[in-house]
N, C-alpha and C positions, 0 to 999 in steps of 0.2 A: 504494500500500500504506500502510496507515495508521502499522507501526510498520518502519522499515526500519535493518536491521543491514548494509548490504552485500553486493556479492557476494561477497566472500570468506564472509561471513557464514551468505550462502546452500548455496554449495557446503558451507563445512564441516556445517552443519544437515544436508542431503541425505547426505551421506558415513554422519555420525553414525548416523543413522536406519537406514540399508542395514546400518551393523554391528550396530545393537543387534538388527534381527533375524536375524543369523545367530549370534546369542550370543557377540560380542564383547566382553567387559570394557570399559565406558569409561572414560577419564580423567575428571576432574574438568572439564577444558576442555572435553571431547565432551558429558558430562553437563549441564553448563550452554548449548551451540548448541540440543543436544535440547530444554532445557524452554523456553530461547527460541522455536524454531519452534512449540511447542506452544502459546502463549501466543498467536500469530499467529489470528487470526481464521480460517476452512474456507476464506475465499477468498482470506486472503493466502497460506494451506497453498498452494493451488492453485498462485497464482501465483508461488511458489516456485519449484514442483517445474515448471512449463513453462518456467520465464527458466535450471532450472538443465540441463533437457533441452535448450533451445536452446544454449546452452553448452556441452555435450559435444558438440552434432552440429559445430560450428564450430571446437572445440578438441580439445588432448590430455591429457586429464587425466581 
């Protein structure tokens, strides 16, 4: 990935995303994951969202 924030990083991006469309209020913290991942190139998006899919099939969270 060309720009890499972490996986904490990741997850919170992913989270962020899942609430902003069910019309959750962000924080200022959430708002700023969000326009990181957005800034993420379509195949870093991608490869987000599979490292953070594999990560819930393996974990609890």
């Amino acid at each position: 990935m060309a720009k890499s924030y972490g996986v904490a990083g990741a997850v919170a991006s992913y989270l962020t995303r899942r609430m902003s469309q069910r019309g959750h209020r962000l924080s200022s913290d959430e708002a700023e994951l969000l326009a990181q991942y957005r800034a993420l190139t379509e195949n870093d998006q991608v490869a987000m969202r599979y490292l953070v899919g594999a990560m819930k099939s393996v974990s609890r969270f």
